[in-house]
Steps between C-alpha positions, in 0.01 A plus 500: 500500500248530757527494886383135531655409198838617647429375880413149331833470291742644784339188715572298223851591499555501873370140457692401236790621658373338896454163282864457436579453859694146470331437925192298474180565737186319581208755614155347515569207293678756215876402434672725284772767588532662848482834425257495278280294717618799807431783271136405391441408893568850598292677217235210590510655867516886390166434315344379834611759675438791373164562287674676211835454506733755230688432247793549639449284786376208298854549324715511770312185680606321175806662476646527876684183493608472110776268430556478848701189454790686295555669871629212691470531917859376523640792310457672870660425816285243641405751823239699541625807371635272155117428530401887497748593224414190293119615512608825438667392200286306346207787538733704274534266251116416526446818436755529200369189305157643537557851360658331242247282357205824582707716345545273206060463499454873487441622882593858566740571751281604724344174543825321462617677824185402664518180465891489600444647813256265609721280436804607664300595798510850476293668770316141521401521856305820475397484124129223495599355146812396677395378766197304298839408299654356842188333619474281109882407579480397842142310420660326193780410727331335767311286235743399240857536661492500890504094456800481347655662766425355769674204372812663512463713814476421890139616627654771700649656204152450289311639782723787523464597099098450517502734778709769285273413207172575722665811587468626169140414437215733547279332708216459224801270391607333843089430507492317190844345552296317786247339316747350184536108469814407562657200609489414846838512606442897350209587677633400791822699469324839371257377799832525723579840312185656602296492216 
């Protein structure tokens, strides 16, 4: 099997497997299953970001959320360090479910490793795949998810996590963050945020 043979069926099954998310999200007029929807967001946003992107980057922007559903937030203490370690925990299994399925497609180990360290952060801030990795998730965010929280949060609170989210971007990222089209009642908090 060739490389783009083997990059084009591990998407496939990182699809296949993002398609069985039971949560259903609209993005752009698509409905179909949340993290599917996410996933092909963020490896929409790596492609704009970055001229050539790898292989292994591609994967783990498909991959870096995978069945995130099977990792429910409330399996944490509802703080912020119940936040942290749910995060944590569902980077490892992530991680897991995607060596899996590119193991089971042929990758070496070599590029299986790659890929899971990007996405269990390893290194992230000073490594430029993962912070191109970073800058996909928090763009895809702010388009397709921030929404639905504000529904549920006070604007403080909202405020306060697109401030930590800016934080993270590089500010190629934090420059194009500026210019999406979001709703209003979203531009005006990320305006509030300092975007």
């Amino acid at each position: 099997m060739g490389d783009v043979e083997r990059l084009a069926q591990a998407i496939s099954r990182i699809d296949a497997a993002n398609a069985e998310d039971p949560r259903a999200d609209t993005v752009d007029g698509v409905t179909g299953p949340r993290e599917l929807l996410f996933a092909q967001r963020v490896h929409q946003w790596v492609t704009k970001l970055v001229a050539d992107p790898s292989e292994a980057l591609l994967l783990a922007a498909r991959a870096h959320t995978l069945r995130r559903w099977m990792m429910p937030r409330n399996r944490h203490p509802m703080t912020n360090l119940g936040y942290h370690e749910w995060r944590d925990a569902c980077a490892t299994f992530h991680a897991q479910e995607a060596e899996r399925i590119l193991r089971d497609v042929g990758y070496p180990q070599a590029a299986i490793d790659r890929v899971t360290a990007l996405i269990t952060k390893q290194n992230w801030e000073s490594d430029p795949e993962g912070r191109t990795l970073e800058d996909a998730d928090c763009l895809a965010f702010l388009e397709s998810k921030l929404h639905h929280y504000l529904d549920e949060l006070d604007e403080e609170k909202a405020i306060g996590i697109l401030r930590r989210t800016l934080r993270k971007m590089t500010p190629q990222a934090r420059t194009v963050a500026a210019t999406l089209k979001l709703d209003p009642r979203c531009l005006e908090l990320l305006r509030r945020a300092g975007a």
